[in-house]
TIPA-415692 format. One record per residue: residue in one letter; x, y, z of N, C-alpha, C in turn. Coordinates in steps of 0.2 Angstrom, whole numbers, padded with zeros to 4 digits, always signed. Example, Ala and Ser with C-alpha at 12.3 -4.5 7.8 and 13.67 -1.06 7.14 Angstrom:
TIPA-415692
a+0066-0028+0039+0062-0022+0039+0066-0016+0039;s+0064-0011+0035+0068-0005+0036+0064+0000+0039;
end
This chain:
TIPA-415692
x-0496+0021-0185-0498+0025-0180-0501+0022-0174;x-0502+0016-0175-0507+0012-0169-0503+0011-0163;x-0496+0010-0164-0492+0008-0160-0491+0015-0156;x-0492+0020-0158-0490+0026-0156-0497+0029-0152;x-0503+0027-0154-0508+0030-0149-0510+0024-0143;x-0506+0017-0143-0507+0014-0137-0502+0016-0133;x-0498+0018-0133-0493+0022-0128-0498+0024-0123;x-0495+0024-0117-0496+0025-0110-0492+0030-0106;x-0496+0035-0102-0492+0040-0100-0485+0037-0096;x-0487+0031-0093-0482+0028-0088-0476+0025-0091;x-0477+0025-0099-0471+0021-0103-0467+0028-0104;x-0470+0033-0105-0465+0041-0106-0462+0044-0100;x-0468+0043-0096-0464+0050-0089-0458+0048-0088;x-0456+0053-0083-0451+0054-0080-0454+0051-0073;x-0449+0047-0069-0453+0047-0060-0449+0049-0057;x-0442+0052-0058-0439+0056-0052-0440+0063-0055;x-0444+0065-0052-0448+0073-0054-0444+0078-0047;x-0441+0083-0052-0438+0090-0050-0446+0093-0047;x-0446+0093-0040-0451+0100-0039-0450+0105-0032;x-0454+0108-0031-0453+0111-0027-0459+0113-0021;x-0458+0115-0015-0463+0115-0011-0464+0121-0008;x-0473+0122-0004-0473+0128-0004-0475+0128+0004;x-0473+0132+0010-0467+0136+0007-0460+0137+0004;x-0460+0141-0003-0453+0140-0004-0451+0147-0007;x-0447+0146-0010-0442+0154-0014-0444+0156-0020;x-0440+0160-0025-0438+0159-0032-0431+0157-0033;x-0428+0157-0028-0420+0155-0027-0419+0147-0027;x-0425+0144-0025-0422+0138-0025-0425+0134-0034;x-0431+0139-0035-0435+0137-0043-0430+0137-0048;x-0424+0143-0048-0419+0145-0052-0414+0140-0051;x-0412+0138-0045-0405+0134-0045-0408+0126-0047;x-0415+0124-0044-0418+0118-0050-0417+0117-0058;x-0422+0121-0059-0420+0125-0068-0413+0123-0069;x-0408+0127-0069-0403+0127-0070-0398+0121-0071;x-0397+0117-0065-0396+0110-0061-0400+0106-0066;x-0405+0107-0068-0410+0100-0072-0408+0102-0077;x-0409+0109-0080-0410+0110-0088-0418+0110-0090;x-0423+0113-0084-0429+0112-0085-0433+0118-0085;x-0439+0120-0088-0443+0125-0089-0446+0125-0084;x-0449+0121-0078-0452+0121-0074-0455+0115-0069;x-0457+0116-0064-0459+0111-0059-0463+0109-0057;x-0468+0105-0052-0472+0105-0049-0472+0108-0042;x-0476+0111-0041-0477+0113-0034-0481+0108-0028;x-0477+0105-0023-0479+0101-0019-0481+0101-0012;x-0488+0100-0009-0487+0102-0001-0492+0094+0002;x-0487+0094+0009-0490+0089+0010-0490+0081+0005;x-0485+0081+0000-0486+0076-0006-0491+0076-0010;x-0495+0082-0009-0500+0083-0016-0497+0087-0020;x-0499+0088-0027-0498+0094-0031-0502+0097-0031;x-0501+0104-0028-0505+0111-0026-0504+0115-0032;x-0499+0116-0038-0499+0121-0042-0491+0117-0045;x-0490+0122-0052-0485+0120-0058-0482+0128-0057;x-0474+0127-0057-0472+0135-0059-0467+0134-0065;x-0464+0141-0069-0461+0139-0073-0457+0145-0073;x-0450+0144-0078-0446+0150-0081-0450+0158-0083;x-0455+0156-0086-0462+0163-0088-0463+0165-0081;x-0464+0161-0077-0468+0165-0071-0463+0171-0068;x-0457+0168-0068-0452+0171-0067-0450+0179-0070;x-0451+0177-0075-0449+0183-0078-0456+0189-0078;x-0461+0185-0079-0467+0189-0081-0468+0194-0075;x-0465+0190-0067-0465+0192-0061-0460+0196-0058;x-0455+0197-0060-0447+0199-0060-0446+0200-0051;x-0452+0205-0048-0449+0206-0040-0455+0202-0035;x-0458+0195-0038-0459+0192-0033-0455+0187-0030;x-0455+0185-0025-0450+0179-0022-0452+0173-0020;x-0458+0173-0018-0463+0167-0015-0465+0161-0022;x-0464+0156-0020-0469+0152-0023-0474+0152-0026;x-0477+0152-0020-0485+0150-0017-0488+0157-0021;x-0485+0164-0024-0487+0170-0028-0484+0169-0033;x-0481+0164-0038-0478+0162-0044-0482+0158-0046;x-0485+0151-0045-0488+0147-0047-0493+0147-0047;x-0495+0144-0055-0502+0141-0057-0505+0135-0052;x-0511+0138-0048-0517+0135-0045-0517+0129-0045;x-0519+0124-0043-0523+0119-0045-0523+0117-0052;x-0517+0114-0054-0515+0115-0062-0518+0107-0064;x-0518+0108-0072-0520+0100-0074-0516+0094-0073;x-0518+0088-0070-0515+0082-0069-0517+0078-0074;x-0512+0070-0075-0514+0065-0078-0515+0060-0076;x-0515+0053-0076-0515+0048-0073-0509+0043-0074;x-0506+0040-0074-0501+0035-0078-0504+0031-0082;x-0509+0029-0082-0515+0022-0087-0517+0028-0090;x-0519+0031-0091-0520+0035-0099-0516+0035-0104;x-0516+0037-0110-0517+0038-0116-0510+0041-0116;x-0505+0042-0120-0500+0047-0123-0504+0053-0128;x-0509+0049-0131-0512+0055-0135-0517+0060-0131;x-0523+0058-0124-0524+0062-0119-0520+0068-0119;x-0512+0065-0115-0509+0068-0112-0508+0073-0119;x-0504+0072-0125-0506+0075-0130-0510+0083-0133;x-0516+0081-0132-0520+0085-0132-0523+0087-0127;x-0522+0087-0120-0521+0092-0115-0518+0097-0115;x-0512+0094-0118-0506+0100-0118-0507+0104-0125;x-0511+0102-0129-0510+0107-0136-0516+0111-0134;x-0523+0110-0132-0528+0113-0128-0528+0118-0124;x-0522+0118-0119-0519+0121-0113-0516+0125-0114;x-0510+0124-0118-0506+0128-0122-0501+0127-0115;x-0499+0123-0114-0495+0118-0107-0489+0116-0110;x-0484+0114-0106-0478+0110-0106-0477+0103-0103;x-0481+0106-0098-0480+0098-0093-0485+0097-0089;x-0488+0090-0086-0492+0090-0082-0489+0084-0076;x-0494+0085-0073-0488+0079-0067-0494+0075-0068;x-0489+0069-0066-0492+0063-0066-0497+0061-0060;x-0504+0061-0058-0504+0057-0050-0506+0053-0050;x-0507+0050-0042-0512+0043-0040-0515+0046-0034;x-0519+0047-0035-0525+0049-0028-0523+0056-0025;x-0520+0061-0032-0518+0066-0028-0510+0067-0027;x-0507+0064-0028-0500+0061-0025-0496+0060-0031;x-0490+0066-0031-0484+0065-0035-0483+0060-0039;x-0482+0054-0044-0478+0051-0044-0474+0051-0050;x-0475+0056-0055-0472+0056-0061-0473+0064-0063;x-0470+0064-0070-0470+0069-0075-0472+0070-0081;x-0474+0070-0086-0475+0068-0094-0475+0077-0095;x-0469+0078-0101-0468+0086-0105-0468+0082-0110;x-0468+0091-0114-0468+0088-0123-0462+0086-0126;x-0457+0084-0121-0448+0084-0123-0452+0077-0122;x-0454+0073-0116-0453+0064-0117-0458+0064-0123;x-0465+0067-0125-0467+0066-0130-0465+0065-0136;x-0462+0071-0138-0459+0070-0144-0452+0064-0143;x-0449+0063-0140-0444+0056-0137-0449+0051-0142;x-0456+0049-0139-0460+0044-0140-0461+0046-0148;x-0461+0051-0153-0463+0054-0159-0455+0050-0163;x-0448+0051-0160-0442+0051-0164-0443+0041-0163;x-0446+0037-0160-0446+0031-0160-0451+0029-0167;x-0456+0031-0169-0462+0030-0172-0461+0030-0179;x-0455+0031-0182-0452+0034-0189-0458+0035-0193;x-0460+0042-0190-0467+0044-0195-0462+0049-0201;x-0464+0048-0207-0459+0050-0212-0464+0057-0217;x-0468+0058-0213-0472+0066-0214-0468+0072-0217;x-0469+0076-0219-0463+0081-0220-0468+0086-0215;x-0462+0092-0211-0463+0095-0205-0466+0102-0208;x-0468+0102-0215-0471+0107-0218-0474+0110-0215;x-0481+0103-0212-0488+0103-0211-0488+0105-0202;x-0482+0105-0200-0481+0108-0193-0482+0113-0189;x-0477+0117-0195-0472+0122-0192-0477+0127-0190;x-0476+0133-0186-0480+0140-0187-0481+0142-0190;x-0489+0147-0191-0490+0152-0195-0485+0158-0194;x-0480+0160-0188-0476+0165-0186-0472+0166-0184;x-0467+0168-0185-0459+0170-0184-0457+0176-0181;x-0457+0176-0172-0454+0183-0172-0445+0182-0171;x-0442+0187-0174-0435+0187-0177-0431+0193-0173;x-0426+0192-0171-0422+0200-0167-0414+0199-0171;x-0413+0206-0172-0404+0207-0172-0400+0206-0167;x-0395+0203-0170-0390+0202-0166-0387+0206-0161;x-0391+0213-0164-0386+0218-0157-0390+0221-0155;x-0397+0216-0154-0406+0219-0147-0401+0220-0139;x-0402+0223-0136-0399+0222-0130-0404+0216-0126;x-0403+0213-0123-0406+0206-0120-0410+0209-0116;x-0414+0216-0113-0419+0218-0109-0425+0218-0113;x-0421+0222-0119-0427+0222-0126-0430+0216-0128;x-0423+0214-0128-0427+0205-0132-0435+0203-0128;x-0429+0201-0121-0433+0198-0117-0442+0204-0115;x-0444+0209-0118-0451+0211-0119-0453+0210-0123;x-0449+0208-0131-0452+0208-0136-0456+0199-0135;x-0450+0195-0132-0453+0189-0131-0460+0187-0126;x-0459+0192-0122-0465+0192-0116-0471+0196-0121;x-0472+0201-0126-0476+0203-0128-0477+0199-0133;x-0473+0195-0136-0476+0191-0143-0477+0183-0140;x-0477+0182-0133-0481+0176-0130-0475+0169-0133;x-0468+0172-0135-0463+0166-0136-0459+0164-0133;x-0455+0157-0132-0450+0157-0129-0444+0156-0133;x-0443+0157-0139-0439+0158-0141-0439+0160-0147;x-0430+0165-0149-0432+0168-0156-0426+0166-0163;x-0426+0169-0169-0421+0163-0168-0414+0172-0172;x-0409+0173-0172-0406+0179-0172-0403+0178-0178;x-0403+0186-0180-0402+0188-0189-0397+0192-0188;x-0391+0192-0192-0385+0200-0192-0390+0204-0197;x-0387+0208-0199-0387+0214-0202-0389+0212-0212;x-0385+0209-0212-0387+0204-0221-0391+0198-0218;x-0398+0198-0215-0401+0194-0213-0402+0188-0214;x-0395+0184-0210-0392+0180-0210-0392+0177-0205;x-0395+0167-0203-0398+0165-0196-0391+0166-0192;x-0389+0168-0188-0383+0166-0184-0382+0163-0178;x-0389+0164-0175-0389+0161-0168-0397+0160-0168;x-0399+0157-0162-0406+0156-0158-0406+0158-0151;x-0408+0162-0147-0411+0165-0140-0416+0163-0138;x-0417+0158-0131-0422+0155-0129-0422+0158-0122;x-0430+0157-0118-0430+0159-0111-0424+0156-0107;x-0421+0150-0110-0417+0147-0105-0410+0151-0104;x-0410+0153-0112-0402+0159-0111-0405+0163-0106;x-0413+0166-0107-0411+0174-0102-0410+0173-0094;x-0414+0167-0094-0414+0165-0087-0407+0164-0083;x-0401+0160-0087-0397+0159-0086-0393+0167-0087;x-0392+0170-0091-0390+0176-0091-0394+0182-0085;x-0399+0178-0083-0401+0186-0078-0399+0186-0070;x-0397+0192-0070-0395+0192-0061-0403+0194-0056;x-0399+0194-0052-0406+0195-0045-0402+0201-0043;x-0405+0207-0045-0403+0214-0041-0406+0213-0032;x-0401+0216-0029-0404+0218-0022-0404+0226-0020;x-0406+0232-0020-0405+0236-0018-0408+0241-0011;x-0409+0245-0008-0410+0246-0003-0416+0252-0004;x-0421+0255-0003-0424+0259-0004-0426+0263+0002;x-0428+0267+0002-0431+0272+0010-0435+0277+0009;x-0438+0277+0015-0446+0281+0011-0446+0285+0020;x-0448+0290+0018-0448+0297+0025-0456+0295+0027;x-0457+0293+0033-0464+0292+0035-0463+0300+0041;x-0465+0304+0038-0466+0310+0044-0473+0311+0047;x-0471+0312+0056-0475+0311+0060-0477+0316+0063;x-0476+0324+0061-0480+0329+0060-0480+0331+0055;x-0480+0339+0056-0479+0344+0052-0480+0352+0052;x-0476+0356+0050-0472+0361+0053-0478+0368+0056;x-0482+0365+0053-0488+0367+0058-0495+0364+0062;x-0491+0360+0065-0494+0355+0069-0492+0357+0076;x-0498+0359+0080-0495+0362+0086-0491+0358+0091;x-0493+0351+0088-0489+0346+0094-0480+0345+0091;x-0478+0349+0085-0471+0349+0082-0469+0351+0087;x-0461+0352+0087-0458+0354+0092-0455+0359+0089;x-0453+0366+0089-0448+0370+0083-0449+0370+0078;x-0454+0367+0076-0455+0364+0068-0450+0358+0065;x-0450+0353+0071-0446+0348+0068-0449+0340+0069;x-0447+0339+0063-0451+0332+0061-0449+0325+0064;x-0452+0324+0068-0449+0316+0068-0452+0312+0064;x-0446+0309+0061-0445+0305+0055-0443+0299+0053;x-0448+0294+0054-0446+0288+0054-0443+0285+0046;x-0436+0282+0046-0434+0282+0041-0439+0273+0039;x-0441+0270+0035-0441+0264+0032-0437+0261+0028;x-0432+0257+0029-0428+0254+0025-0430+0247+0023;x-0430+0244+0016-0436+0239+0014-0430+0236+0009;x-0427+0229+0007-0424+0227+0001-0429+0227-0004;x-0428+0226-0011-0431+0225-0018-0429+0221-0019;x-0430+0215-0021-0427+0211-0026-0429+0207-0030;x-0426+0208-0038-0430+0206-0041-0425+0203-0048;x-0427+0200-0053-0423+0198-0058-0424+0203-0062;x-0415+0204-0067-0415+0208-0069-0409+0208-0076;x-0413+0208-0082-0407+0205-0087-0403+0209-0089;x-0396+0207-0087-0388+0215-0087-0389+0215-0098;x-0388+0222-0095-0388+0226-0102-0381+0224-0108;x-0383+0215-0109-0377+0213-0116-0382+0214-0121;x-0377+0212-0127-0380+0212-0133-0382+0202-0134;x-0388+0202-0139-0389+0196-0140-0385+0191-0140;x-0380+0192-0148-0374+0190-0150-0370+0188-0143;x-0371+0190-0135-0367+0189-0132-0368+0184-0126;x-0374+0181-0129-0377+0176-0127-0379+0170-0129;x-0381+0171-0136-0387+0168-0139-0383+0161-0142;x-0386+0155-0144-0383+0151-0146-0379+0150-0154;x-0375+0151-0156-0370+0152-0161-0372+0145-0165;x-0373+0146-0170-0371+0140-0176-0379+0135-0175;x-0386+0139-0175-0390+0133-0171-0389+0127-0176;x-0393+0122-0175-0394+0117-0180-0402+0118-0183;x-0402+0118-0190-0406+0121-0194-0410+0113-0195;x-0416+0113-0198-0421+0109-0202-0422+0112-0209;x-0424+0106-0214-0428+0111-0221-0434+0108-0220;x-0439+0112-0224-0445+0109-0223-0450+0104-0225;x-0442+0100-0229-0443+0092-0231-0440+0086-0225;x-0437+0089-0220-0437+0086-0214-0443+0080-0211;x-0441+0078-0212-0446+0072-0206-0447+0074-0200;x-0456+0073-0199-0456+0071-0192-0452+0069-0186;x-0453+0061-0188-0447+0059-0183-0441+0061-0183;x-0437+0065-0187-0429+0064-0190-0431+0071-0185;x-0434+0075-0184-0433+0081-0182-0435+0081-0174;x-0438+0075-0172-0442+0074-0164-0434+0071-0162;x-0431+0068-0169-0424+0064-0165-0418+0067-0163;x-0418+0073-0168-0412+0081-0167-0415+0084-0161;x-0423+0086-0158-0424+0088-0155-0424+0082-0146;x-0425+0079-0148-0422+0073-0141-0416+0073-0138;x-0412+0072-0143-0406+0072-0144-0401+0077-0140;x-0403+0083-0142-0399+0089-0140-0403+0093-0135;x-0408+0091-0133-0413+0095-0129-0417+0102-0131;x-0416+0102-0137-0419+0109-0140-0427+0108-0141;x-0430+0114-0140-0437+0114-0140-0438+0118-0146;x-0434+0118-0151-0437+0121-0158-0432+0121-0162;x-0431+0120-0166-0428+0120-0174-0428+0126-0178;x-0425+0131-0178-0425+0136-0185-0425+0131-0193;x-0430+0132-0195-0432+0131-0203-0429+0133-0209;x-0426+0132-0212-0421+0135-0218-0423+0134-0225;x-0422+0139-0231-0423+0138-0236-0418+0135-0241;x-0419+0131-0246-0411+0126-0250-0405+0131-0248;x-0406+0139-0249-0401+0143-0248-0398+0146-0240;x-0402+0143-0235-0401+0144-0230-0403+0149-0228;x-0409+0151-0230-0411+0158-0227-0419+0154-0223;x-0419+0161-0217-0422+0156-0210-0430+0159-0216;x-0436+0152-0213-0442+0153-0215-0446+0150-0211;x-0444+0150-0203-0449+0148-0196-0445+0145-0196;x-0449+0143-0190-0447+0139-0184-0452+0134-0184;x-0448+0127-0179-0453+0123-0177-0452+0120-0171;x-0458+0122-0165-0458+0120-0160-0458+0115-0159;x-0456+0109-0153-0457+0102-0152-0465+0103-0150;x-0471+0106-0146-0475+0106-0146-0479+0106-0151;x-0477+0109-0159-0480+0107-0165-0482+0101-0165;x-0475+0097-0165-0476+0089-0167-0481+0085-0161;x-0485+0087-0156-0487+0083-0153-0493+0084-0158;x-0495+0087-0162-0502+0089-0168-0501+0079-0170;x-0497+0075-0172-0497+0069-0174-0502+0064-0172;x-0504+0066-0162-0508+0062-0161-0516+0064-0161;x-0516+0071-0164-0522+0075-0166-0527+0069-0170;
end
């Protein structure tokens, strides 16, 4: 493990960092996401980082648009000469995915728990992922409509679940990245009667109201009423709970999955395992 707590944020990050500036959209934080294959960015003004947004923000917020009313403040940074273990337990403390890297204020990288655990599949830590996984497992059927899911997942604080048919059998896995991808941006038109007298109002004319009509767009994300099954990901790749460590940091680097469904000798689901578990290593 020695080799593993001398690691340095500068040997993990990323330095060509997706972000976004403020002011800016939810339209352009969506086509980022989607283009990278990312949960989230840093928020940049002037070349400093002002704030972090993510796919959460989005949803938790459905009809704001703005930035600058999406992201998190003043969010935690690291250094590039620090610790991978620091960076580590920042993020298990925080309960965070990423923090941006700086120098005096100043952009110049990234470090998430996907390059973390990257650095976890190199370490061949041959632990069993027993001692990882969650105390909890929230689970949905195959035929939730995806408005439902998507509460269930914002009330039980997950980003991902993994899907059961009817003979509660794993068949799929549903993450924010499916809803995200799956959600549209409703635009509608609304109007509201602002009336400027009233019909006993001696300045009315005839009793007739001038009436300024207000037309105003709404826009907001809105996830179209399919069934699970008609999103989710079909056939996930499963772990048992004799998996290794690294063997599962390496399936998880590998395919870009941020979690693992857990199986018993007979295939029947028994948790999940996040990639943020396994930063617990450098605990």
């Amino acid at each position: 493990m020695k080799k593993g707590l001398d690691i340095k944020v500068r040997d993990v990050m990323v330095e060509d960092v997706a972000y976004v500036s403020v002011p800016g959209t939810r339209d352009e934080l969506m086509k980022i996401c989607r283009s990278r294959y990312i949960s989230g960015v840093p928020v940049v003004k002037d070349g400093k980082v002002v704030g972090v947004v993510t796919r959460q923000d989005l949803l938790k917020n459905p009809k704001e648009e703005q930035i600058a009313l999406l992201m998190t403040r003043d969010p935690l940074t690291i250094e590039p000469d620090a610790g991978i273990r620091e960076a580590a337990a920042l993020m298990l403390a925080n309960k965070i995915r990423r923090l941006p890297v700086v120098v005096d204020g100043k952009l110049v990288g990234i470090i998430s728990v996907a390059d973390i655990v990257r650095a976890i599949a190199d370490l061949d830590i041959t632990e069993a992922i027993s001692n990882y996984m969650g105390d909890e497992t929230v689970a949905v059927w195959d035929e939730t409509p995806l408005p439902v899911v998507g509460r269930i997942m914002e009330l039980a604080g997950v980003k991902a679940v993994p899907v059961l048919n009817t003979e509660l059998e794993l068949v799929g896995i549903l993450t924010d990245r499916d809803l995200i991808s799956a959600a549209v941006i409703e635009d509608r038109t609304m109007d509201s009667d602002l009336s400027l007298g009233s019909d006993e109002d001696k300045w009315s004319w005839e009793g007739m109201r001038d009436t300024m009509k207000l037309y105003y767009s709404i826009s907001k994300i809105s996830l179209p009423n399919k069934l699970v099954k008609d999103v989710m990901v079909k056939d996930p790749v499963t772990a048992t709970r004799n998996s290794t460590v690294s063997e599962c940091a390496r399936v998880m680097s590998r395919n870009k999955f941020d979690q693992l469904p857990v199986v018993s000798a007979r295939g029947k689901l028994v948790g999940l395992l996040f990639d943020r578990n396994l930063l617990k290593v450098f605990a």
